[in-house]
C-alpha positions in Angstrom: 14.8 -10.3 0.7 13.8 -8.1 3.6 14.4 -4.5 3.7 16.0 -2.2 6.1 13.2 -1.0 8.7 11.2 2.9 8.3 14.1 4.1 10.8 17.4 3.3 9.1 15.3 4.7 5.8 14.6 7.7 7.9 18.2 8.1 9.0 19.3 7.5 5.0 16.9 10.3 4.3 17.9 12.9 7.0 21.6 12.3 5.5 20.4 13.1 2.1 18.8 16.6 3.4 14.8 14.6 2.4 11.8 16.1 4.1 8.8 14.5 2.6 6.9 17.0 -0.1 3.1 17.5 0.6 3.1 19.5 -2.7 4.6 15.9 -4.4 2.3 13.8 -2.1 4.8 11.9 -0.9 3.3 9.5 1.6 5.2 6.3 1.6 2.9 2.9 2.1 5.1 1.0 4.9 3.1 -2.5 5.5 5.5 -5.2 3.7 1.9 -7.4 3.2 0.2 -4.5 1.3 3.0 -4.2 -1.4 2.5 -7.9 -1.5 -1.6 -7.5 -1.8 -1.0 -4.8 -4.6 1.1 -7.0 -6.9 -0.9 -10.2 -6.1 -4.3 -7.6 -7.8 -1.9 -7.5 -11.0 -1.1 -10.8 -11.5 2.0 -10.3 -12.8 4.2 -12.6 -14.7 7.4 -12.2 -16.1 6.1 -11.3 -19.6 5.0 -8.3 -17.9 6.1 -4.6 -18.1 4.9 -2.5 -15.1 5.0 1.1 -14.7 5.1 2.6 -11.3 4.8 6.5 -10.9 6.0 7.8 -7.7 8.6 5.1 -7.1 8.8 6.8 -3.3 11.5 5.0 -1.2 10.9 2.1 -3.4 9.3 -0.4 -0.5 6.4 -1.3 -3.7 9.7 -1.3 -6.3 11.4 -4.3 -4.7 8.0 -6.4 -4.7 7.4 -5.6 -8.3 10.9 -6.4 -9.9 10.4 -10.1 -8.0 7.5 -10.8 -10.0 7.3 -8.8 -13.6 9.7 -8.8 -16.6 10.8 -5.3 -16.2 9.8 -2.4 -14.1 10.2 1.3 -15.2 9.9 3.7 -12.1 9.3 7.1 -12.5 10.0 9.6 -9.8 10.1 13.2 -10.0 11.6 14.0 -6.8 15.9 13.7 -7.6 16.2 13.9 -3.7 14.4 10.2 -3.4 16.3 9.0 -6.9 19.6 9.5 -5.3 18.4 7.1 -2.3 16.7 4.7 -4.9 20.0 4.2 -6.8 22.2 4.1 -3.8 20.0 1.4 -2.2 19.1 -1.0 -5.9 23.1 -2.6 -5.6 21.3 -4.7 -2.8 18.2 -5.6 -4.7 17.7 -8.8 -5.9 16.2 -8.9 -9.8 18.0 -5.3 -9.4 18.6 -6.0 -13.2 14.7 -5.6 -14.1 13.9 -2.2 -12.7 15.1 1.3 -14.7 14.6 4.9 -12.5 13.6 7.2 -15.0 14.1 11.0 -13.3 10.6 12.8 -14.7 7.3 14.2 -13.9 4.5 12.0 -15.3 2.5 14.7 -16.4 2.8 17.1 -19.0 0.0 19.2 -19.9 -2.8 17.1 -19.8 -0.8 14.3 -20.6 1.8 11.4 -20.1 5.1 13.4 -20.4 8.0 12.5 -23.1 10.4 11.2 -20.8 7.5 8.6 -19.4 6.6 7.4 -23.2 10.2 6.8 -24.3 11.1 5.2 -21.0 8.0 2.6 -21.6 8.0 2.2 -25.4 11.7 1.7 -25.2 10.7 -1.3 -22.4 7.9 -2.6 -24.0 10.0 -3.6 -27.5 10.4 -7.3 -25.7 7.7 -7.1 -22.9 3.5 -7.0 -22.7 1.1 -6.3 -22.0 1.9 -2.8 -20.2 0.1 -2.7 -16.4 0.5 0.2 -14.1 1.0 -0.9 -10.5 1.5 2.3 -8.1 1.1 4.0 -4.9 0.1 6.9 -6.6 0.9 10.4 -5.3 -2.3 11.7 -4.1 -1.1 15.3 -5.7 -1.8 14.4 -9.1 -3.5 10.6 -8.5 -6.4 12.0 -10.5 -4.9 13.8 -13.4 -2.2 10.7 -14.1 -5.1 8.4 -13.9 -7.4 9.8 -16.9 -4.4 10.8 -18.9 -2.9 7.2 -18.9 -6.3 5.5 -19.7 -6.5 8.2 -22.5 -3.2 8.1 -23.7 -2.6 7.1 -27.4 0.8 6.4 -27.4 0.5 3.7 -24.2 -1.9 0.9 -24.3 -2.2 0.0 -20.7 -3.8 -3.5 -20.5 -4.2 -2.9 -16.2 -3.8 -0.3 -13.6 -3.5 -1.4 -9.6 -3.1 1.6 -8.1 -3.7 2.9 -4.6 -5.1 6.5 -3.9 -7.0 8.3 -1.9 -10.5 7.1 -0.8 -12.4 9.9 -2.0 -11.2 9.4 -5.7 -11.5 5.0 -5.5 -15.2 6.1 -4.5 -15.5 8.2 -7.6 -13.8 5.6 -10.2 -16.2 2.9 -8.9 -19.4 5.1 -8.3 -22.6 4.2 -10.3 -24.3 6.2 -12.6 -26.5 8.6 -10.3 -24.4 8.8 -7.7 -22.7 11.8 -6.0 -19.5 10.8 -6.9 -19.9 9.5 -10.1 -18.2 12.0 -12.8 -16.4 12.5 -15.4 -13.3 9.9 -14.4 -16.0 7.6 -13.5 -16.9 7.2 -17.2 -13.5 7.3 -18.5 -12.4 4.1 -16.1 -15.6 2.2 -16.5 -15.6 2.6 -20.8 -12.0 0.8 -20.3 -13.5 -2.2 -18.3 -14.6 -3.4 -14.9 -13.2 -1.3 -11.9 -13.2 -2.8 -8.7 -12.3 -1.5 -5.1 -10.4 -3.9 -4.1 -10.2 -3.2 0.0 -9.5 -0.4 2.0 -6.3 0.7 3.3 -6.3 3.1 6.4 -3.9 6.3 6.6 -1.7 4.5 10.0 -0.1 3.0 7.1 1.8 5.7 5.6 4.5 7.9 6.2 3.8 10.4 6.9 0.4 9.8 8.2 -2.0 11.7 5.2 -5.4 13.2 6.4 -7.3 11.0 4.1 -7.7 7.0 4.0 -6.8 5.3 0.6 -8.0 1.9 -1.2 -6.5 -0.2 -3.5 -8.6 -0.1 -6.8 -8.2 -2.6 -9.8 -9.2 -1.6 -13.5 -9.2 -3.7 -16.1 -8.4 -2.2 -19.6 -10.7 -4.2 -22.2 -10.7 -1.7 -24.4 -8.7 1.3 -25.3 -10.3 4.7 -25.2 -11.0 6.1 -28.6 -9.0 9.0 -29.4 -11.0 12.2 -28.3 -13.1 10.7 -26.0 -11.6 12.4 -23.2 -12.6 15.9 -24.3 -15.7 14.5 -25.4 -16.5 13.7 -21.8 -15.2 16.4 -19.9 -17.3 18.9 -22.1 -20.3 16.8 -21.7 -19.5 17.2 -17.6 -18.8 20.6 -17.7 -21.9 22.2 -16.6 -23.6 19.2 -14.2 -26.6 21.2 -13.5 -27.8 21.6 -17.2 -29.1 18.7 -19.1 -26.8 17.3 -22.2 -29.4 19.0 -24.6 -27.1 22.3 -23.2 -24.3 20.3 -23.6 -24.2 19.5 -27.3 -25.0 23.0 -28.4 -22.4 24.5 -26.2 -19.5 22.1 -27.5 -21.0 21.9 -30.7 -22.1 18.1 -30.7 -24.1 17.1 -33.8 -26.0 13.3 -33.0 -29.3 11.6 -35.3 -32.3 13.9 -34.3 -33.8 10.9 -32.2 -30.6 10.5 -30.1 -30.3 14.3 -29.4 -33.7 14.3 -28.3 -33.6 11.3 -26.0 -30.4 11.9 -24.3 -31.2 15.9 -24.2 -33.4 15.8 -21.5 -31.0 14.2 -19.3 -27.8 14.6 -16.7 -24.5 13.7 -17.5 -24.0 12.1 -14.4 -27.3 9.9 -15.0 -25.4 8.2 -18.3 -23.6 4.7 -18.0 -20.1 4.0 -19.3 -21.3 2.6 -22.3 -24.2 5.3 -23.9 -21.0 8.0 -23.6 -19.3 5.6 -25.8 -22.0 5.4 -27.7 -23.1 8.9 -28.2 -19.5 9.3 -29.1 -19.0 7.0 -32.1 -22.8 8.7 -33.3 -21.2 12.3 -32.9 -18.1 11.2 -34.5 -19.9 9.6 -37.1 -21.7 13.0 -37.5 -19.5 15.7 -37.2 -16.0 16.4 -37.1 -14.5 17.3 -33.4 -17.2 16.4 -31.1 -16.1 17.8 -27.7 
């Protein structure tokens, strides 16, 4: 089903009193064949549950609820949700997508309204894949809080966000842009940049180009890794040896030594994991 064109949106949302939020990062992805590109990279079926965070205008909604189970959108901005609900009557598979009014975040994690809204979902539906145009405000912070959460097990995210951070989830170990986030999305499973997407796209035009990146969650995280990570990152200059001392890390003589003369950033995916299950195996809270 086709949907009305950027202008008759843009007329709905002058009616409504919506200026786009740069503090939200509201940039909405216009090109119909992208929405399509996004959901083909999930592979979704109808036994699927997708979670979208930043719903927008909905222009990614309508492809999703054509191809997956259910749908639960999340949108923090009530301005956008009033346009959403006004707009769904029209929607075909209207019936499979549920607007849930919340911010994604709360803390350094998934908020409570986000959980509920999924677990609730997920009773008859799985596996749980995020598919979004993510808002580039908090693209980063969702992104390691969902792999890490322990209350969602999220079995793919497709997500499309700025360049700069797609560069960092996929960077080697080495690299100027591998960090911290890089290990947490490469100790789920692969991550792949899937293509590029330039900012003539979006509305408005952001500052920045984006890409479409594909991770696939073998694996859950194990609880604590997260911390674990960010304290091993949180002083890149100094080798890990400064690392385990500062955050109290206890590992097997052998391993401190060998993995004390190095960088963070010059560790794969899979020693963090290792030197986790050691340190957990060793002391009580590493990280």
């Amino acid at each position: 089903m086709s949907r009305p064109s950027f202008a008759e949106y843009r007329a709905i949302m002058e009616a409504h009193g919506f200026r786009p939020s740069r503090r939200f990062g509201q940039n909405f992805l216009l090109d119909p064949s992208l929405h399509r590109a996004i959901a083909d990279a999930a592979e979704l079926e109808r036994s699927d549950l997708v979670l979208e965070v930043g719903a927008g205008l909905g222009f990614l909604t309508r492809e999703l609820v054509t191809r997956a189970g259910r749908v639960v959108a999340v949108e923090i901005d009530d301005r956008l949700l009033a346009i959403l609900r006004d707009d769904v009557v029209r929607w075909e598979d209207a019936q499979r997508v549920e607007f849930v009014h919340a911010d994604a975040l709360e803390g350094d994690g998934l908020s409570g309204e986000l959980v509920a809204a999924v677990t609730a979902a997920a009773v008859d539906l799985g596996p749980i894949k995020l598919v979004a145009n993510l808002p580039y405000a908090v693209s980063g912070r969702f992104l390691a809080a969902a792999l890490a959460s322990t209350e969602l097990t999220l079995r793919l995210a497709v997500i499309v966000v700025q360049r700069e951070l797609a560069d960092r989830l996929a960077a080697a170990p080495g690299s100027r842009d591998y960090g911290g986030l890089s290990v947490l999305s490469q100790a789920c499973g692969p991550v792949e940049l899937v293509r590029p997407i330039g900012r003539e796209v979006f509305r408005p035009r952001p500052n920045v180009d984006s890409a479409l990146v594909r991770i696939d969650v073998r694996r859950p995280l194990p609880s604590g890794f997260a911390e674990f990570v960010r304290a091993m990152f949180a002083s890149r200059r100094k080798t890990l040896r400064h690392a385990f001392g500062r955050s109290g890390v206890r590992l097997p003589a052998a391993v401190a030594e060998e993995f004390g003369r190095r960088r963070a950033e010059q560790c794969t995916a899979e020693e963090f994991l290792d030197l986790f299950a050691l340190a957990s195996q060793h002391g009580e809270n590493p990280g």
